[in-house]
PLY file of the C-alpha trace (Angstrom):
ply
format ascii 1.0
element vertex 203
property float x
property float y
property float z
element edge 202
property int vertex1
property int vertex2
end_header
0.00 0.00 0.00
2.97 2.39 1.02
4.26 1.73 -2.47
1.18 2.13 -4.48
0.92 5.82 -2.29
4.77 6.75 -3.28
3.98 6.34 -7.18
1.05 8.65 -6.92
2.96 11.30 -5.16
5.70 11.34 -7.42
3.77 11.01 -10.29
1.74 13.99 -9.46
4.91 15.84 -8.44
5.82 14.84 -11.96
2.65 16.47 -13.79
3.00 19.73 -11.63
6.51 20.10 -12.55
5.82 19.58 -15.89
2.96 21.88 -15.84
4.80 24.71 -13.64
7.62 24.07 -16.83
4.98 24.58 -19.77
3.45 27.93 -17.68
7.35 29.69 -17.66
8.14 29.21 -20.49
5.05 30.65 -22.61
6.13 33.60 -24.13
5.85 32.98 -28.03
8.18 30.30 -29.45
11.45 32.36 -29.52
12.09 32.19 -26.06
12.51 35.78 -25.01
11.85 36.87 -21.44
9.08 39.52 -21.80
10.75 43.40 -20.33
9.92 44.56 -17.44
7.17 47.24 -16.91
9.13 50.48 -16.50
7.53 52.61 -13.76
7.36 56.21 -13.68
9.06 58.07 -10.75
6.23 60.47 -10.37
2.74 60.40 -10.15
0.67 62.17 -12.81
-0.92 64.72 -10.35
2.91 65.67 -9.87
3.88 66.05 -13.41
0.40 67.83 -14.50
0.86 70.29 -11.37
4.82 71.13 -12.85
3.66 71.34 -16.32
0.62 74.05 -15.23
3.11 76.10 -13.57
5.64 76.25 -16.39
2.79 77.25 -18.80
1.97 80.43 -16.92
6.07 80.83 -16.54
5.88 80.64 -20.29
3.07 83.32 -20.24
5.02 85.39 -18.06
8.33 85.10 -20.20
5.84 86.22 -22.90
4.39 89.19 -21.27
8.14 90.48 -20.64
8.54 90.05 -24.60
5.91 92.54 -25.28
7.12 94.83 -22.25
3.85 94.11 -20.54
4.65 94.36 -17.10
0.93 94.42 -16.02
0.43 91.26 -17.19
3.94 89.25 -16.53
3.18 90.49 -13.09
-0.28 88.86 -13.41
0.93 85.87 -14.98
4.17 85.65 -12.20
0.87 85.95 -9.36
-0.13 82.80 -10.84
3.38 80.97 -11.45
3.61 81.44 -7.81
-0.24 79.75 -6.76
0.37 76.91 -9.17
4.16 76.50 -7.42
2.20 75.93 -4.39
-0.29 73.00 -5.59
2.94 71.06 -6.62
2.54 68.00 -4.31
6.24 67.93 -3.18
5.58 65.24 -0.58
6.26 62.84 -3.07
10.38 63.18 -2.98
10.55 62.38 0.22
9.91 58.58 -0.91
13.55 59.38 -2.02
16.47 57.37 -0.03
18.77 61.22 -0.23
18.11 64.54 0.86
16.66 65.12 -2.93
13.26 66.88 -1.15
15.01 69.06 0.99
17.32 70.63 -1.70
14.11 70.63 -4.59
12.16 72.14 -1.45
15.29 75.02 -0.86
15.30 75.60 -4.74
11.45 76.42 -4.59
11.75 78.29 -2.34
13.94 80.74 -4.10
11.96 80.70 -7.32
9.10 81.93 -5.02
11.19 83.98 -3.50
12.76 86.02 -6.27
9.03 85.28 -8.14
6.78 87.60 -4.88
10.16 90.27 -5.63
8.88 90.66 -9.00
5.54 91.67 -8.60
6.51 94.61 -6.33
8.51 96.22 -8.87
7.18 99.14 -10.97
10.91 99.28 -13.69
10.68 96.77 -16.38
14.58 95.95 -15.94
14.55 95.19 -12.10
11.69 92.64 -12.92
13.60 91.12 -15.77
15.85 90.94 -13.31
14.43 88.83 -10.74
12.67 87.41 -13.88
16.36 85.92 -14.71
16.73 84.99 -10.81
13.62 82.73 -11.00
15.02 81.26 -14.24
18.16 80.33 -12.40
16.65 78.21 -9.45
14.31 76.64 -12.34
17.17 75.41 -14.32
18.42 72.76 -10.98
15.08 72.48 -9.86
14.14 70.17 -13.12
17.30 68.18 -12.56
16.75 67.89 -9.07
13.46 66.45 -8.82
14.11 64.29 -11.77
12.09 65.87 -14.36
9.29 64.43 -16.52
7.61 66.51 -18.98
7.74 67.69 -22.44
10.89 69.13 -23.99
12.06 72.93 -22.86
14.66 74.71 -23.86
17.74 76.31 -21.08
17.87 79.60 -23.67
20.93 82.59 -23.14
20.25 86.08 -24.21
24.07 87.53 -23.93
23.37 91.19 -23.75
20.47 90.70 -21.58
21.47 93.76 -19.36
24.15 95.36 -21.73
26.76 94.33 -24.35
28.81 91.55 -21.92
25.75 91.04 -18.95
23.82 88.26 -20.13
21.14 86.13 -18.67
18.52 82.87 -19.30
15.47 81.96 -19.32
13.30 78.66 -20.08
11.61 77.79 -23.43
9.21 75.79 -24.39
10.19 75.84 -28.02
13.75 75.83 -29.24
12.87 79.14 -31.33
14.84 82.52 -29.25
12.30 84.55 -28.14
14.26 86.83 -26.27
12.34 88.12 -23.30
14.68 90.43 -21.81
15.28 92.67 -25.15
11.93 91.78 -26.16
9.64 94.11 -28.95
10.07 97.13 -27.47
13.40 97.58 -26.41
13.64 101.54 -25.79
17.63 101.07 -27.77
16.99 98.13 -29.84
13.33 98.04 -30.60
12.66 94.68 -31.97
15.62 94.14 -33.69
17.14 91.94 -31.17
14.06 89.93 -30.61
15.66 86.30 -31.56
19.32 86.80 -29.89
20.09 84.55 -27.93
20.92 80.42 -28.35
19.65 77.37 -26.94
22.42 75.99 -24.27
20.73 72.73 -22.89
17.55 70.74 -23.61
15.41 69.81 -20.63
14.29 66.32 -20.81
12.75 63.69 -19.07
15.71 60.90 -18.12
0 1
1 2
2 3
3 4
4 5
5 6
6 7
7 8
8 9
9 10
10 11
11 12
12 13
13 14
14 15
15 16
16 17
17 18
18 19
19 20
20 21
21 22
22 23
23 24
24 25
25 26
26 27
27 28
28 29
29 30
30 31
31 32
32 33
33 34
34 35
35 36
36 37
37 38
38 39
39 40
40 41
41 42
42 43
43 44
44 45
45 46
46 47
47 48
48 49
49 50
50 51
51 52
52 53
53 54
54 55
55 56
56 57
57 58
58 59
59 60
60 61
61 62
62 63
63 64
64 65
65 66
66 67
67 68
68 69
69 70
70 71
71 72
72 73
73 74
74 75
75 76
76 77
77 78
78 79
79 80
80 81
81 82
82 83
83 84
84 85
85 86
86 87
87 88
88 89
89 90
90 91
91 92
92 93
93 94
94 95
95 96
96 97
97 98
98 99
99 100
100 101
101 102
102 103
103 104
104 105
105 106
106 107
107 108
108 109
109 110
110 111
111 112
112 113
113 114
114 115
115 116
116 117
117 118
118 119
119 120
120 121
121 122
122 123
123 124
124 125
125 126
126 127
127 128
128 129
129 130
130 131
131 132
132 133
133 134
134 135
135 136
136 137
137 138
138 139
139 140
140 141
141 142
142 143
143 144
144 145
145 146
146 147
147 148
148 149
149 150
150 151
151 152
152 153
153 154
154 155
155 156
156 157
157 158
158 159
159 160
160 161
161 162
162 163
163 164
164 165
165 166
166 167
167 168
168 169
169 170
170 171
171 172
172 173
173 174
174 175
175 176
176 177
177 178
178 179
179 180
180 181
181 182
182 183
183 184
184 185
185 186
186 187
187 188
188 189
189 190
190 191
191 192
192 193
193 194
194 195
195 196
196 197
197 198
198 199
199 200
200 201
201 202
């Protein structure tokens, strides 16, 4: 009887082996492993939230292009709001200090950002304009960016003939926002100087 029980166990051992075998090695008839799913860093509320603020950054960039300063100080009111709904939480998951220093970096953006809406001279908001743009530029590397294609862009006359300064695109056309249209020396004949010094890109 013992014997008669030992051949049914290893026989079914031998069908579930088999079986386990058959289910492992499915994939097609070429034998490739299927890839691995690739998971995204951040969640989509996180990348939306970024990609909302750059857009009224954009606006604001574009508002300095037309010397508008009533509206790139509307437009910088805004950039500042949306800063605030990004949900930065989410580094902290990180094993490093990677929230902390993204969390320092907003800070300045906001900081230099609230400056620029209390000034009434075109050039001292350009100014901190170029300040925001600065802490934006690390910011994206920091936390690992995710979004669409923008463009690190260098105007190098910005604030005369050997001050120059940056600013973010979202196109790799120069639209220079700090000599703009209406330049009071240039008018708009310096409105594309400027080059394109680094792509931002997702990783």
């Amino acid at each position: 009887m013992k014997k008669v029980l030992l051949i049914v166990i290893a026989l079914g051992l031998a069908v579930a082996g088999y079986y386990w075998y058959k289910s492992t090695n499915k994939a097609g008839g070429d034998g490739e492993k299927q890839a691995p799913i690739a998971l995204k860093k951040h969640s989509d509320n996180f990348n939306d939230a970024v990609s909302t603020a750059m857009q009224s950054y954009f606006e604001m960039a574009a508002s300095f292009v037309d010397a508008d300063t009533a509206k790139a100080k509307e437009h910088c009111n805004k950039f500042v709001q949306l800063l605030d709904s990004i949900p930065m939480d989410e580094l902290k998951k990180d094993t490093t200090d990677i929230y902390e220093m993204a969390a320092n970096t907003l800070m300045g953006i906001k900081s230099n950002a609230v400056s620029l809406v209390t000034i009434t001279d075109i050039q001292e908001m350009r100014k901190d304009f170029s300040m925001v743009s600065e802490n934006l530029y690390p910011f994206f590397k920091l936390i690992n960016y995710e979004g669409a294609n923008m463009y690190w862009q260098h105007c190098p006359m910005a604030f005369g003939d050997d001050v120059g300064a940056n600013w973010i695109s979202a196109s790799k056309e120069v639209v220079n926002p700090y000599l703009g249209k209406n330049h009071p020396e240039y008018r708009g004949t310096m409105l594309n100087c400027g080059m394109v010094k680094d792509t931002i890109k997702a990783q």
